[in-house]
LUMDO-992917 format. One line per 3 residues: number of its first residue (from 1); their letters; for each residue x, y, z of C-alpha. Coordinates in steps of 0.25 Angstrom, whole numbers, padded with zeros to 4 digits. Example, Ala and Ser with C-alpha at 12.3 -4.5 7.8 and 13.67 -1.06 7.14 Angstrom:
BEGIN
1	as	0049,-0018,0031; 0055,-0004,0029
END
This chain:
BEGIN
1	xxx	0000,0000,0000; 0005,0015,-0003; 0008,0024,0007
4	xxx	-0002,0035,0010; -0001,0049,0014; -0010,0050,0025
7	xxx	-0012,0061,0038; 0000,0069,0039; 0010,0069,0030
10	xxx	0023,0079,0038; 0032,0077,0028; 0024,0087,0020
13	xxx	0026,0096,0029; 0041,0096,0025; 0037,0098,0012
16	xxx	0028,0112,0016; 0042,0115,0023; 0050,0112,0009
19	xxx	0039,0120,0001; 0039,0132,0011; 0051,0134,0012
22	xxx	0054,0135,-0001; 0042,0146,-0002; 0050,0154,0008
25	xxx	0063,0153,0000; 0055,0157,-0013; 0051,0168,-0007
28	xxx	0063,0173,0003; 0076,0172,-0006; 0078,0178,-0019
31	xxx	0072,0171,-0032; 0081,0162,-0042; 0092,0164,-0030
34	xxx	0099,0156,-0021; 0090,0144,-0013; 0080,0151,-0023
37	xxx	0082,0149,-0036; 0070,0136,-0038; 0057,0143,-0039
40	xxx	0054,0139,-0023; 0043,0144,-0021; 0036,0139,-0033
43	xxx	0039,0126,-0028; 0036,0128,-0014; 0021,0133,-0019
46	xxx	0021,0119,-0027; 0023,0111,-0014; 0014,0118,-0006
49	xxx	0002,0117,-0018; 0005,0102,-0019; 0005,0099,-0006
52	xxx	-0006,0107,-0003; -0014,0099,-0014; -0011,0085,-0010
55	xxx	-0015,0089,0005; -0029,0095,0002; -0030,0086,-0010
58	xxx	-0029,0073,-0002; -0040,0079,0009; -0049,0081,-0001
61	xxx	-0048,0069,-0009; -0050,0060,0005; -0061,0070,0007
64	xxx	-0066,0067,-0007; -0068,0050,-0003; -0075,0053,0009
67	xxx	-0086,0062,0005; -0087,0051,-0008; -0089,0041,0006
70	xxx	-0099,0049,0011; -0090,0052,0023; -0087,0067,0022
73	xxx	-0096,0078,0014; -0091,0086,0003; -0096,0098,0010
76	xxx	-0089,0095,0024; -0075,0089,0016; -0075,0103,0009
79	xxx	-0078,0111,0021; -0068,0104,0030; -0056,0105,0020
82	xxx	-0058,0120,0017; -0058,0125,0032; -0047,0116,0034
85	xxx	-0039,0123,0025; -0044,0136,0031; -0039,0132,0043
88	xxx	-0027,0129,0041; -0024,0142,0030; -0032,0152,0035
91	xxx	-0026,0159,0047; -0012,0160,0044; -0017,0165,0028
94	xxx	-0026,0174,0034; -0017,0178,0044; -0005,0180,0037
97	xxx	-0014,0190,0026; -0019,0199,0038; -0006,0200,0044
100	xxx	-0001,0206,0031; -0013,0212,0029; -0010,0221,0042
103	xxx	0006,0222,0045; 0011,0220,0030; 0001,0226,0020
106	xxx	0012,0233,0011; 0018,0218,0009; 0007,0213,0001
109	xxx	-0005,0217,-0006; -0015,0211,0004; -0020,0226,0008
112	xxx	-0023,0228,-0008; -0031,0215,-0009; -0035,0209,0005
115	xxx	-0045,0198,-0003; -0036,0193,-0013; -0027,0187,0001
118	xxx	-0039,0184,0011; -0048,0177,0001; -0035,0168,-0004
121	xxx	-0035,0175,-0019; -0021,0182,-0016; -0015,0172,-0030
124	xxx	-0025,0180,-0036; -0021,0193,-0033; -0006,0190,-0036
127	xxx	-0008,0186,-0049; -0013,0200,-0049; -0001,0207,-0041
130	xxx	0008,0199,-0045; 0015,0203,-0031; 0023,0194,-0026
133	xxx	0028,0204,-0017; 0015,0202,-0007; 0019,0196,0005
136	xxx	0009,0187,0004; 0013,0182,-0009; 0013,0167,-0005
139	xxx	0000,0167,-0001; -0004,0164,-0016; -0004,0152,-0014
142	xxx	-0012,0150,-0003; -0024,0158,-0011; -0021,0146,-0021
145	xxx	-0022,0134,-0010; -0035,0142,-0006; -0042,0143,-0019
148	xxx	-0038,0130,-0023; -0045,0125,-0009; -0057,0132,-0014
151	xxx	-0060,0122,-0025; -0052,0110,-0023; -0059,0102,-0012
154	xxx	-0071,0102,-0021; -0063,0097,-0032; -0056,0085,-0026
157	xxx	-0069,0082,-0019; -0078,0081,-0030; -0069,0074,-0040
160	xxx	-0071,0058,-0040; -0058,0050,-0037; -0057,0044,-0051
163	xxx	-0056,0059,-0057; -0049,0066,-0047; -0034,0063,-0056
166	xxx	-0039,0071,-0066; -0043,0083,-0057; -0028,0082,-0052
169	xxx	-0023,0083,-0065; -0032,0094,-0071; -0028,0101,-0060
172	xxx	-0014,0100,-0063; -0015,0102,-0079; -0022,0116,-0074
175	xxx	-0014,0121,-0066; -0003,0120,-0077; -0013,0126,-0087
178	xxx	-0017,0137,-0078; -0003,0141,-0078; 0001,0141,-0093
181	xxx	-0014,0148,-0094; -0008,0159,-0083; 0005,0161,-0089
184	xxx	-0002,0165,-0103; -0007,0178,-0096; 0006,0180,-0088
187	xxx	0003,0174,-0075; 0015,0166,-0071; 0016,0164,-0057
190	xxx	0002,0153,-0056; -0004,0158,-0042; -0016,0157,-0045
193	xxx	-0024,0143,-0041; -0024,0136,-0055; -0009,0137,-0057
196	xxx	-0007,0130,-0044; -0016,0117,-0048; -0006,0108,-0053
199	xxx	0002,0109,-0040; -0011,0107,-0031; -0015,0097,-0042
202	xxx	-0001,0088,-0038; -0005,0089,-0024; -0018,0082,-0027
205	xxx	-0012,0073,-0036; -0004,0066,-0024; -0017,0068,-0015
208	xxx	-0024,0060,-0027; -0014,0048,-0026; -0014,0047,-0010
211	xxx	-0029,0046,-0008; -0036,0041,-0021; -0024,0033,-0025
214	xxx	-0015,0028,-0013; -0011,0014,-0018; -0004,0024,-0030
217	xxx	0005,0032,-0022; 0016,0023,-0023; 0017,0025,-0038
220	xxx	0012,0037,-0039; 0023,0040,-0031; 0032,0033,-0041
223	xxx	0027,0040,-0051; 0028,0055,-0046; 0042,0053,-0042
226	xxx	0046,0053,-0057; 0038,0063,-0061; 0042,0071,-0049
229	xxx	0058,0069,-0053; 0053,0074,-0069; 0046,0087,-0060
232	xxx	0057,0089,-0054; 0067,0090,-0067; 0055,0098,-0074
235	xxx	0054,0107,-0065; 0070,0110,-0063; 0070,0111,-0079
238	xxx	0058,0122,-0077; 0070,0129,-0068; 0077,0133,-0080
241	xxx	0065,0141,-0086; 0061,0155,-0082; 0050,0155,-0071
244	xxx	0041,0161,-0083; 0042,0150,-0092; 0030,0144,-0097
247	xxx	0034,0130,-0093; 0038,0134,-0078; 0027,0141,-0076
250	xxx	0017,0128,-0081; 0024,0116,-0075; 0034,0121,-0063
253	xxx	0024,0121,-0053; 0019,0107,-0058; 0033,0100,-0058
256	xxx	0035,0105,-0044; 0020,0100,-0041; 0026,0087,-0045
259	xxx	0038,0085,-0037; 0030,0091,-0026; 0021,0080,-0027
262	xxx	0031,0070,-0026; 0036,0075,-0014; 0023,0079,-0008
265	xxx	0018,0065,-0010; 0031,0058,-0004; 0031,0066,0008
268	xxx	0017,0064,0010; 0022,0048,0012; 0032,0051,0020
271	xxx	0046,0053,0013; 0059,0044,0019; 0071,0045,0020
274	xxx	0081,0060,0020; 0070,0067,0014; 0058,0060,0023
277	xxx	0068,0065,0036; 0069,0078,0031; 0052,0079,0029
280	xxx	0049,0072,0041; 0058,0083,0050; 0050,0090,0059
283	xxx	0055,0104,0058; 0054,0104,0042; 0040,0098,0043
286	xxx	0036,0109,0055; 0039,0120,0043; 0032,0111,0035
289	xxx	0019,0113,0046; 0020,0128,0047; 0022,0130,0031
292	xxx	0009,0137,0029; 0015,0150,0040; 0029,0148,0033
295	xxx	0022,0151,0019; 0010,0162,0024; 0022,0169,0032
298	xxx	0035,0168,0023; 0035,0181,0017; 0028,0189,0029
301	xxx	0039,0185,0038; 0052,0190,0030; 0043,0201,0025
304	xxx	0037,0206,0040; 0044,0199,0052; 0058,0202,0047
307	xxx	0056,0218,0045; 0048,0219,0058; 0060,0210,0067
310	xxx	0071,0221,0059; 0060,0232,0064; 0059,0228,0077
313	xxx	0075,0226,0078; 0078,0239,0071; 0067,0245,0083
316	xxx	0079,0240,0095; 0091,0243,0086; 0094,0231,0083
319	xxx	0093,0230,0069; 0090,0216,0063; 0101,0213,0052
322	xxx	0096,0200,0043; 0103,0195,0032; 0098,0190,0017
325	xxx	0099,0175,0025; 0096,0180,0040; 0084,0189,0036
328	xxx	0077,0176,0027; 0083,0167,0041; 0076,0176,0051
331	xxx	0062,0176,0041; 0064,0159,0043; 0066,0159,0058
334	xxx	0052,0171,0059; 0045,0164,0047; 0045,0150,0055
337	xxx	0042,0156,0068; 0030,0164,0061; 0024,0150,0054
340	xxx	0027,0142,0067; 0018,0153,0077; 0008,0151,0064
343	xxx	0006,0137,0064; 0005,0136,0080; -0003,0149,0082
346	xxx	-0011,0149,0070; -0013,0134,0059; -0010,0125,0071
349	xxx	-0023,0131,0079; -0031,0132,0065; -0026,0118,0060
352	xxx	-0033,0113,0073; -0046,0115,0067; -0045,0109,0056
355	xxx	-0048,0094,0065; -0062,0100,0064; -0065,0101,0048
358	xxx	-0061,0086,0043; -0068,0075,0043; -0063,0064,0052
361	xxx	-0057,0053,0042; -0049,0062,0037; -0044,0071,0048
364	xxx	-0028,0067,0048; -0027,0071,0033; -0017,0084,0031
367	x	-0023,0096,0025
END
């Protein structure tokens, strides 16, 4: 019998700590420099979309068998899904956007258009700007996973098993067609939902295999690995085009969807071995745990926290001298500490609630 994903996978979390992280480098150290020369933050956005497909994608489809039993309502299985994903981003999104709101207006355009960032349609709004100079620039992709939480449920839950596949794949094929259709008219950077679909589309594609299709992971598996190793060199051959070109704007997303797949559905078994050490280690799986306040915080701190600690030191005459490395060290050391107080004071209290919106058979499931 093949092994099964099931309740919580932690080495996952080691992944969110790789992806993050490589979010922070993106957007802290020069562009095409140094540690930053691959398009890190592309590829950290990928894991996080793939993962984040395979997660909601697998509660959905179990969700899916027992409303066909008779055993939970589509109604209920709806219901419960969307206010546990309020739960758990909500405050911190909502809180991190007033905070701006108030102390830091002048660093984003959140006083200009308040409903495009409360009612998750900032990816709209910066397709507009095109200011990627907001501090709340990240937060695109949230509005995308928000959106995409809107009218996928109904999508999984509604399709018949024996169909599903080619909902998985049309969701792929469009999200690469959505792109070349956006770079007709000049639209290059895909923040917009639809451009994201092929990523999701992966995620559910691993989802698909472990719940409808389990005696398959083993060659599945087999399978993916080759074409992850293709991905892999496809998308190393894209390095050596500009970032505009045609084919790196279809398929770069895509390759990396692949390879993050693959990982995605090995760690979500357990992985052995050097690598399964270094995604079982607690503290790499911690960061992992307080992603979400690493990624909603990781351009406030360095743009607020570190001007206010040189304020306050310039205020006793003792002025605070950082460095390129020191000032981006410090910003770490604050940017940690800020996500840890999050997830203790702030998603760990709301995470609670969520025991009360899922239905019992399925309780131990990861969302």
């Amino acid at each position: 019998m093949s092994r099964r994903p099931s309740g919580y996978m932690p080495q996952l979390d080691a992944l969110r700590t790789f992806a993050v992280l490589l979010v922070i480098i993106f957007h802290w150290f020069p562009t095409g420099e140094g540690i930053n020369r691959l398009p890190n933050g592309t590829i950290g956005v990928v894991i996080f979309f793939v993962l984040s497909g395979f997660l909601i994608t697998r509660i959905l489809l179990q969700n899916r068998d027992l409303i066909q039993t008779g055993d939970y309502s589509l109604k209920e299985s709806y219901r419960n899904f969307f206010i546990r994903r309020v739960l758990r981003l909500f405050p911190l999104y909502y809180l991190a956007l007033t905070f701006v709101l108030i102390v830091l207006p002048e660093a984003s355009d959140i006083d200009q258009h308040p409903f495009y960032y409360y009612f998750y349609g900032y990816n709209f709004l910066l397709q507009k700007t095109g200011n990627w100079a907001d501090t709340l620039s990240p937060f695109w992709t949230l509005a995308v996973e928000e959106q995409l939480y809107l009218i996928w449920p109904w999508i999984v839950l509604l399709t018949p098993k024996n169909t599903f596949r080619w909902v998985i794949i049309t969701m792929i094929i469009s999200g690469i067609a959505f792109r070349a259709y956006e770079y007709t008219q000049g639209n290059l950077d895909g923040i917009l939902t639809p451009a994201c679909f092929d990523t999701f589309g992966a995620g559910a594609m691993w989802a698909y295999i472990v719940v409808d299709y389990r005696d398959s992971i083993d060659a599945f598996l087999k399978k993916l690995s080759i074409t992850a190793g293709l991905a892999l060199l496809g998308f190393l051959a894209l390095l050596l085009l500009p970032g505009d070109h045609l084919l790196t704007v279809l398929f770069q997303r895509t390759l990396i969807s692949v390879v993050a797949l693959f990982m995605i559905g090995r760690a979500s078994l357990g992985v052995q071995g050097l690598l399964g050490k270094i995604l079982n280690n607690p503290v790499i799986q911690y960061f992992g745990r307080i992603s979400y306040g690493l990624y909603v915080f990781h351009m406030i701190v360095p743009g607020y926290t570190i001007a206010l600690l040189s304020d306050l030191s310039n205020r006793i005459h003792r002025p605070l001298m950082l460095g390129y490395w020191s000032h981006r060290f410090v910003s770490l050391i604050i940017l940690l500490s800020v996500a840890s107080l999050s997830w203790y004071l702030i998603e760990k209290p709301f995470l609670s609630l969520k025991r009360y919106f899922v239905q019992k058979r399925i309780g131990q499931l990861v969302s």
